[in-house]
C-alpha angles and dihedrals in degrees: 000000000000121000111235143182120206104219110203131173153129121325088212100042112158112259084243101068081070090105103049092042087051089051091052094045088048093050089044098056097033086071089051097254119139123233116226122197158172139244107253146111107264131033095000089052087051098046089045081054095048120035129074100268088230087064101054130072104200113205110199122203088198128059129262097279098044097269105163099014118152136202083273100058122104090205090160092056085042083050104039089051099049084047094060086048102264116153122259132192095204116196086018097154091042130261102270127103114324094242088066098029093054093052084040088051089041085060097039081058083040097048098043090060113106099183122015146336127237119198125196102206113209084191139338092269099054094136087188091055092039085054090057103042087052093050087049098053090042092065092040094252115156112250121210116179137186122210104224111196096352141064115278088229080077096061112133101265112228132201110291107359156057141238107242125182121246101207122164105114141301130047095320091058083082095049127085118211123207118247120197118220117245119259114220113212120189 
């Protein structure tokens, strides 16, 4: 079994986050982990840009040309990708209406991932990004998010946890990483 990381993030992430997502996709795959990702603008469209192609997992919510892409689609990185033999998941979220197929490709990111999930938030109330983090708690993955544009005290609260830094040094130093409150069972 592969180790991957799911990569989730804001359709609508600032150009100038580039760097820092390029950093986290560089530490990810230089310890021989794989990057899953969506479809969309945003972070999805920088980490299809970025990564080896042989590293990434691309999960599309439209079909292979392009049938029930949105605004928010990045169908030529999706494109470009598949072109230069990268590996889609095309209709990943079903084929039914957009508001149902982007949360059910969201999953399917969220499921194929083996070790942990790293969000990249455009703003605390990304409801895209907050979806993910709570799949991936749910099935005890471990969350790591970085606050883009905005303090990481500001970071969505979930049931039972708290977002806590990370801190040390390098890249992760500017990530927090959900930790879960202990549950006492008598």
């Amino acid at each position: 079994m592969k180790n991957i990381v799911a990569f989730v993030g804001s359709r609508g992430l600032s150009p100038s986050f580039s760097p820092l997502v390029e950093s986290v996709i560089q530490s990810v795959i230089s310890s021989d982990r794989f990057i899953s990702v969506g479809c969309c603008t945003g972070l999805d469209a920088f980490v299809l840009g970025a990564a080896p192609i042989d590293k990434v997992y691309c999960f599309s919510a439209f079909g292979e040309k392009e049938q029930g892409a949105c605004c928010f689609s990045a169908t030529a990185h999706v494109k470009q990708f598949y072109d230069r033999g990268g590996i889609v998941q095309y209709w990943s979220g079903g084929k039914g209406l957009l508001k149902k197929r982007l949360p059910n490709r969201t999953k399917a990111v969220i499921n194929s991932a083996t070790i942990s999930t790293v969000v990249f938030f455009g703003s605390p109330n990304s409801k895209g990004s907050a979806l993910a983090c709570r799949l991936s708690i749910d099935r005890g993955l471990n969350v790591y998010a970085f606050a883009c544009g905005f303090s990481g005290a500001e970071l969505p609260i979930f049931n039972s946890g708290k977002w806590e830094r990370v801190g040390s040094s390098g890249i992760w130093s500017e990530s927090w990483r959900w930790k879960p409150s202990q549950v006492t069972v008598f």
